[in-house]
C-alpha positions in Angstrom: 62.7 27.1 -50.5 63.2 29.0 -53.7 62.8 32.8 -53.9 60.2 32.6 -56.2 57.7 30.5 -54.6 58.3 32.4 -51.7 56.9 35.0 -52.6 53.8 33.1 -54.7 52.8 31.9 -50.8 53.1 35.4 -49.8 50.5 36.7 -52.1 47.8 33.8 -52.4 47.9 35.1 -48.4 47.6 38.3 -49.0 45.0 38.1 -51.8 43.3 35.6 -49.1 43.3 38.7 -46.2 42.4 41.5 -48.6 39.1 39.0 -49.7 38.4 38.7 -46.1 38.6 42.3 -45.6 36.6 43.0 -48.7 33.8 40.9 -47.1 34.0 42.1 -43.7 34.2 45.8 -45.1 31.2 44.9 -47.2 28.8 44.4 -44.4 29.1 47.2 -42.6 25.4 48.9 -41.3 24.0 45.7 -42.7 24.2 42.4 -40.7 23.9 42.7 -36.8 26.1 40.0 -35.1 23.7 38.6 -32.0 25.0 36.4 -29.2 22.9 32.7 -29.6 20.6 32.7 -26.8 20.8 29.7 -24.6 17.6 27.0 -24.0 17.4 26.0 -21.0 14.5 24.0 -19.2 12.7 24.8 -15.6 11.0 22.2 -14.1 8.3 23.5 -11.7 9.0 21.3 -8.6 12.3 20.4 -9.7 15.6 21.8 -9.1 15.4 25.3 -10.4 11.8 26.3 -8.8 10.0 26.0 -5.5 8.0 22.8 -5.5 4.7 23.0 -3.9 4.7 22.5 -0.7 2.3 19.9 1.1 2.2 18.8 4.9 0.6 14.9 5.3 -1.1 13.8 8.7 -2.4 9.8 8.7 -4.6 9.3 10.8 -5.2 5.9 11.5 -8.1 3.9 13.5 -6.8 2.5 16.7 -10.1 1.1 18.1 -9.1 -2.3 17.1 -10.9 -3.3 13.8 -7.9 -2.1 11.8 -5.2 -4.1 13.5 -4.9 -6.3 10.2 -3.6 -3.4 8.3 -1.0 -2.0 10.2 2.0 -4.1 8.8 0.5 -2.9 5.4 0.9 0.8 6.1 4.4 0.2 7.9 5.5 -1.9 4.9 4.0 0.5 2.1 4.2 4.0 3.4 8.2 4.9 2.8 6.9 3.6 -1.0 4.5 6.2 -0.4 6.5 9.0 0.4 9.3 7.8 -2.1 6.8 8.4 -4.7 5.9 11.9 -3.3 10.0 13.0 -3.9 10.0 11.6 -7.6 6.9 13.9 -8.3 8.8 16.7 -6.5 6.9 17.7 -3.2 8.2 19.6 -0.8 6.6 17.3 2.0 5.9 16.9 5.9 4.8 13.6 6.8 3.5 11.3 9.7 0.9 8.8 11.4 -1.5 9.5 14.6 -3.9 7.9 15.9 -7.6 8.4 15.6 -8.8 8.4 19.3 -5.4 8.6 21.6 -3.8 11.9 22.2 0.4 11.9 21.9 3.0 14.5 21.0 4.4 14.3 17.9 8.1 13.5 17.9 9.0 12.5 13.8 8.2 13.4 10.9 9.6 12.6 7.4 11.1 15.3 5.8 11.6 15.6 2.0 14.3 15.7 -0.4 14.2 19.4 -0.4 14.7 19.3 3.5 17.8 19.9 4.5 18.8 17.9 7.2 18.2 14.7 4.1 21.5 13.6 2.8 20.3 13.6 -0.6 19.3 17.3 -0.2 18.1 18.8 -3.2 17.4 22.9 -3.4 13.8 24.1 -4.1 15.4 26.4 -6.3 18.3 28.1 -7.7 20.5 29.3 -4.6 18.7 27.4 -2.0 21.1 26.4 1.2 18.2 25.0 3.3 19.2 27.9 6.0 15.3 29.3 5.9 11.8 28.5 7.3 10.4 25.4 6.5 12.4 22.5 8.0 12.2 19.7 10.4 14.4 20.1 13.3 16.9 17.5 13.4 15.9 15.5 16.3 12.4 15.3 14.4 12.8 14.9 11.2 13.5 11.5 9.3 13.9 9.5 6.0 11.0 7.5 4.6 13.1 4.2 5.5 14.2 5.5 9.3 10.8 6.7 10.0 9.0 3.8 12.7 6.3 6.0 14.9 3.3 3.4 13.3 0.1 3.3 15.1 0.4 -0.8 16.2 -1.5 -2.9 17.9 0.1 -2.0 21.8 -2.2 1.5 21.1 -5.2 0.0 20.5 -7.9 1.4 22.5 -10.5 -0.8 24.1 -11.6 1.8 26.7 -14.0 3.5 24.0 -17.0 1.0 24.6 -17.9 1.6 20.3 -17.0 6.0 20.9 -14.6 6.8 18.7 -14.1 10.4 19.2 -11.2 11.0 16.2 -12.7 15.0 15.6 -12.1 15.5 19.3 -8.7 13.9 19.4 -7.4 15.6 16.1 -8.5 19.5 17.7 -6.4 18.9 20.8 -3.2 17.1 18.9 -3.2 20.2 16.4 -3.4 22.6 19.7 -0.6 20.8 21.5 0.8 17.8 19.5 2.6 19.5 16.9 4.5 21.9 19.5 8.2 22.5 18.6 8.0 19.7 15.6 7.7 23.2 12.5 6.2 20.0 10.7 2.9 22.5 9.7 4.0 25.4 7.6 1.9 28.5 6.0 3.4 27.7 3.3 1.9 24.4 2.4 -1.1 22.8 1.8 -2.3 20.3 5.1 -4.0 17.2 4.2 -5.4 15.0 6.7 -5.8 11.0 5.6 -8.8 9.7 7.7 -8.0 5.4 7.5 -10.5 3.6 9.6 -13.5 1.6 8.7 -15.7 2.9 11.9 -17.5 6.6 11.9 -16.6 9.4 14.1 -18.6 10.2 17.4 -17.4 13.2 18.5 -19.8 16.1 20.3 -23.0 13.5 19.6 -25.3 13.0 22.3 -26.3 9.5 22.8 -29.7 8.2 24.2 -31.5 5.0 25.0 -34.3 4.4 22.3 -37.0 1.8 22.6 -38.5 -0.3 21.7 -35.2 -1.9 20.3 -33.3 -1.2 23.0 -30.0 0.2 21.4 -27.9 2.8 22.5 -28.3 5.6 19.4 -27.0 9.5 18.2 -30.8 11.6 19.9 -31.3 12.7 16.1 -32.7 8.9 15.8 -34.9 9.0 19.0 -38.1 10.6 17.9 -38.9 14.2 19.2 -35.1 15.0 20.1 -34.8 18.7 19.2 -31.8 19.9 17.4 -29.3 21.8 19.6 -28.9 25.5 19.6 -25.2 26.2 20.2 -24.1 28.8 22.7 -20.8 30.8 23.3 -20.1 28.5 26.3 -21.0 25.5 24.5 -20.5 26.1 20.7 -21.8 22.2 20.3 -24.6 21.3 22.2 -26.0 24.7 23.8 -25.8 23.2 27.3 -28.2 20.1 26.4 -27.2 16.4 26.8 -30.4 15.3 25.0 -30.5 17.5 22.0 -29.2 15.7 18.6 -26.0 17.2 18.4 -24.6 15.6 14.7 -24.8 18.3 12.7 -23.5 21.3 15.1 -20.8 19.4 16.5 -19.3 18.7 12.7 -20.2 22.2 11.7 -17.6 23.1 14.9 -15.3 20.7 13.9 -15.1 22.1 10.2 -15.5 25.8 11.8 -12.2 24.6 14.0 -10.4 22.9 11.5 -10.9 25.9 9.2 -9.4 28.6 11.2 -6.0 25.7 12.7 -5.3 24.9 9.2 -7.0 27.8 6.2 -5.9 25.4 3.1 -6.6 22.1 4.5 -7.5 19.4 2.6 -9.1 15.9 4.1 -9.1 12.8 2.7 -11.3 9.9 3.8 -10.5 6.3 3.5 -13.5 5.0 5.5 -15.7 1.7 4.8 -18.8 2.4 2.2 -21.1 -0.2 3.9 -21.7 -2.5 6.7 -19.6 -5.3 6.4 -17.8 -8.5 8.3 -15.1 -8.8 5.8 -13.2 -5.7 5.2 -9.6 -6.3 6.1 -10.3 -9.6 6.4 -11.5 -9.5 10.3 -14.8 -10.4 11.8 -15.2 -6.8 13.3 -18.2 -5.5 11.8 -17.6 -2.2 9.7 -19.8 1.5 9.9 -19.7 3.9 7.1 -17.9 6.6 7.7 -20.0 9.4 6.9 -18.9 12.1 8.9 -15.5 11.6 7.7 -16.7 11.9 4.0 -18.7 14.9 5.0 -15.7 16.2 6.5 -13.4 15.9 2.7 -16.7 17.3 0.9 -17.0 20.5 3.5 -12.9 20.7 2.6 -12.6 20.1 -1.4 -10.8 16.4 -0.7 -11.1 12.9 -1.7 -13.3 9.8 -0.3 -12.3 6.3 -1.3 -13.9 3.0 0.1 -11.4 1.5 1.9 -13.3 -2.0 1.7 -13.2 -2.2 -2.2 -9.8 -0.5 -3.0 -7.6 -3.1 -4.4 -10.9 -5.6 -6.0 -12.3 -7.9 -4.9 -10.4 -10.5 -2.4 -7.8 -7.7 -2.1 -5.9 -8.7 0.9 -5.2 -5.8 3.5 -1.9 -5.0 1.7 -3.4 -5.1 -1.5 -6.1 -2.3 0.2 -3.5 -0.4 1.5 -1.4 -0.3 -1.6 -4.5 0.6 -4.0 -5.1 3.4 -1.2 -1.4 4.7 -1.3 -1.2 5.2 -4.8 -4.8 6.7 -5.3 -3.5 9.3 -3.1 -0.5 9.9 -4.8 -2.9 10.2 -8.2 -4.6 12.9 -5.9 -1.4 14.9 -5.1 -0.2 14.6 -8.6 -3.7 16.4 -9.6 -3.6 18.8 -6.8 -0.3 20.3 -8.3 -3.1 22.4 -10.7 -4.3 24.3 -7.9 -1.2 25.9 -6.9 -0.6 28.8 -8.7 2.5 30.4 -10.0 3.3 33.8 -9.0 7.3 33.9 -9.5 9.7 31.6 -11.4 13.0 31.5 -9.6 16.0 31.2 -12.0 19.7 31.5 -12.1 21.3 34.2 -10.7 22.3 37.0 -13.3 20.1 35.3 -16.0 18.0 37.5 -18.2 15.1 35.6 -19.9 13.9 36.7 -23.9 11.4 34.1 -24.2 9.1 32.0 -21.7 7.2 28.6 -23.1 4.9 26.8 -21.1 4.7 23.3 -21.4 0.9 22.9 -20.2 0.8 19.9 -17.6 4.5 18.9 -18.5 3.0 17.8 -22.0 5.5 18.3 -24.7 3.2 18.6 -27.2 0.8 21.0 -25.5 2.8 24.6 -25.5 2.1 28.1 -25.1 4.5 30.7 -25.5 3.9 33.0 -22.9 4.2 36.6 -24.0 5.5 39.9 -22.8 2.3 42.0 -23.7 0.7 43.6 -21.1 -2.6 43.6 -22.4 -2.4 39.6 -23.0 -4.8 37.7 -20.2 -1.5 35.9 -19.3 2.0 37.8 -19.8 5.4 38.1 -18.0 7.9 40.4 -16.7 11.4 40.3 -15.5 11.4 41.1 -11.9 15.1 40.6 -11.5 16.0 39.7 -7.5 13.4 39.4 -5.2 13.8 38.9 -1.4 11.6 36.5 0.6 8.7 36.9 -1.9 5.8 34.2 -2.0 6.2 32.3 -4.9 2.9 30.1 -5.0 -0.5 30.8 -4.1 -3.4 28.3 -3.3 -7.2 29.2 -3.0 -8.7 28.2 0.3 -12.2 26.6 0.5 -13.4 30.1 0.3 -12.0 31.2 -2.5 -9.6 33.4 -0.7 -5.5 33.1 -2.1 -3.4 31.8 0.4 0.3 33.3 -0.6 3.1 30.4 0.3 6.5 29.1 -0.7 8.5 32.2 -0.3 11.7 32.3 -1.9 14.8 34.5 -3.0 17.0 34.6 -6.4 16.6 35.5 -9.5 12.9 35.6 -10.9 10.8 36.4 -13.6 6.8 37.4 -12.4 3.3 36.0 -14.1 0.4 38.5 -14.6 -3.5 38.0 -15.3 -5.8 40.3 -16.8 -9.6 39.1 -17.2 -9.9 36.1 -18.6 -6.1 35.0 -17.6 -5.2 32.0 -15.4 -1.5 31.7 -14.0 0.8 28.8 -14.6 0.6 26.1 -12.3 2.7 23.8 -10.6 1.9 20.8 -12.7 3.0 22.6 -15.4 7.3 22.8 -16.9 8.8 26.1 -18.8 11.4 26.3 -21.5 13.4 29.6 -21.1 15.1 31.2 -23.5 17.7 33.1 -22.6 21.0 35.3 -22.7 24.3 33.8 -21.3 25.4 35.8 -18.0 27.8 38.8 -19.3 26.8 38.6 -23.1 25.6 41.8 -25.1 23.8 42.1 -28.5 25.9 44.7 -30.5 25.3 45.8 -34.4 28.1 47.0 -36.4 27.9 50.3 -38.1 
């Protein structure tokens, strides 16, 4: 190389630095030099936050008339629960009978359970190691899962009683020992599936001149019982008409075993021959329905789910995934408190995505004096995440959790975020500054 383009490159790279410089030099106490904050999306439910929590009993009619279902509901419940892990609950699940005591000995465990070999964490630094899961000789997978009411526990001893109420207060005393399947930190639901009514606590009497065996309400002059401390039913009487305390005691019971339960009732709508295609001749279930009024739930009529001429596993499958529609709707009742995110993350910017909608957003703000706002609460320990009104109105705090979290407010007028609903977060990287030159 010649001497003289030598030393043309040199300049044209030195006029190239000193422009450079110029420019550099030029900004200075002008243009501040920000680190891009990252987007990064938080599914409520999903991996990085606590999924509500929700704990299943079916309870299904073993006096007989429902025998026709019962390879429905062992054919169609792991679909069930399936269904319940794509929509990200945090389950307990399983299936008594309505009339025969037993202990409990499985339960299906979600994905968010650790003893599942798919486990997924509720949140960001999960390991599984807290409150909340199945032992291992109880829990199973929706597919392993085979403790189905069949037709070997039908009960014929009943002579037309079918006291499930009574059943259902002893199993949740004793049934449930050792099994962790209920947790204060989920919602129960109990899934009445039977097409008779429920008897228990009711005084029966002969009335004439028909000659039929009926509750005393129906046999004119009974007087209505006055319940006791000794006898919080029936007050001591066998004659008195006993339907309306003995379900007030049940709801009284159930209220205080379980504080956030929810039942729903799957029970026939009229007298008929054909439900399930048997002969046995259906009741309507109304203490059952009263029951899921009393508790905020859900009544279906089991004889027309799935149209008409449904077979049993049509029925069954129509019933299944109404009451996944139901849990899917429920997730609106449980109420954010915390947002669990990655450790060391420190959020600028909070969108809610109302219902998962992409197209219906709020951009949550920092404002104290907003009716909604947030605030970086950095690490919490053990803190519930979720709370859930009871049928009283009272907040039941549940899903505690630990990491890394921002916290939702209300003033008047605000409602928190909900479980139904997703979040963009926008945020700055682990380690990164903003810094302005001078």
């Amino acid at each position: 190389m010649s001497q003289t383009i030598y030393i043309k490159i040199k300049k044209a790279v030195l006029l190239l630095l000193q422009a450079n410089l110029v420019l550099l030099l030029s900004s200075c106490g002008k243009t501040a030099y920000n680190v891009a904050p990252t987007i990064e999306k938080i599914v409520v439910g999903g991996s990085f936050s606590t999924p509500p929590q929700t704990d299943i009993v079916m309870v299904v009619d073993d006096t007989g008339s429902m025998f026709q279902a019962y390879p429905a509901i062992k054919d169609q419940f792991p679909q069930f629960l399936s269904t319940l892990d794509v929509l990200g609950f945090n389950y307990h699940a399983t299936i008594i009978p309505m009339t025969t005591y037993m202990k409990v000995t499985q339960a299906v465990g979600s994905v968010y359970d650790v003893n599942s070999s798919t486990f997924k964490p509720s949140y960001p630094g999960d390991t599984g190691a807290g409150s909340g899961m199945l032992p291992a000789s109880i829990f199973r997978t929706p597919i392993n899962y085979n403790a189905y009411v069949n037709q070997t526990q039908m009960s014929s001893s009943l002579n037309g009683m079918e006291p499930t109420l009574q059943n259902i207060a002893a199993m949740l005393a004793t049934g449930f020992v050792d099994t962790g399947f209920f947790r204060s930190s989920a919602m129960p639901i109990l899934i009445f599936l039977g097409n008779g009514n429920d008897t228990s606590g009711i005084n029966y009497g002969f009335r004439s001149p028909d000659n039929n065996t009926v509750a005393d309400e129906e046999i004119s002059g009974t007087p209505l019982c006055q319940p006791t401390a000794a006898d919080p039913i029936k007050g001591g009487s066998t004659t008195c008409g006993s339907q309306a305390t003995s379900l007030s005691y049940y709801e009284s019971l159930f209220s205080q075993m379980l504080p956030s339960l929810k039942v729903y009732a799957v029970v026939a709508n009229t007298v008929s021959r054909s439900c399930l295609g048997g002969n046995a001749s259906t009741k309507v279930g109304t203490r059952y329905q009263a029951l899921a009024s009393y508790f905020g739930g859900r009544v279906l009529d089991l004889c027309s789910a799935g149209g008409p001429g449904a077979t049993s596993g049509g029925m069954i499958g129509a019933v299944l995934k109404d009451m996944s529609s139901y849990l899917q709707a429920q997730k609106q009742l449980f109420q954010i408190n915390y947002l669990i995110l990655k450790p060391n993350e420190v959020p600028s910017q909070v969108t809610r995505l109302v219902g998962g909608n992409s197209t219906n957003t709020q951009v949550i703000p920092t404002d104290s004096t907003q009716p909604l706002y947030w605030t970086y609460a950095g690490q919490i320990t053990n803190q519930n995440t979720v709370q859930l009104p009871d049928p009283s109105g009272k907040m039941i705090q549940m899903n505690p959790a630990s990491g890394n979290a921002i916290q939702f407010h209300v003033n008047v007028g605000g409602v928190l975020p909900t479980t139904a609903d997703t979040f963009n977060v926008q945020e700055t990287p682990p380690g990164s500054t903003n810094s302005v030159s001078n």
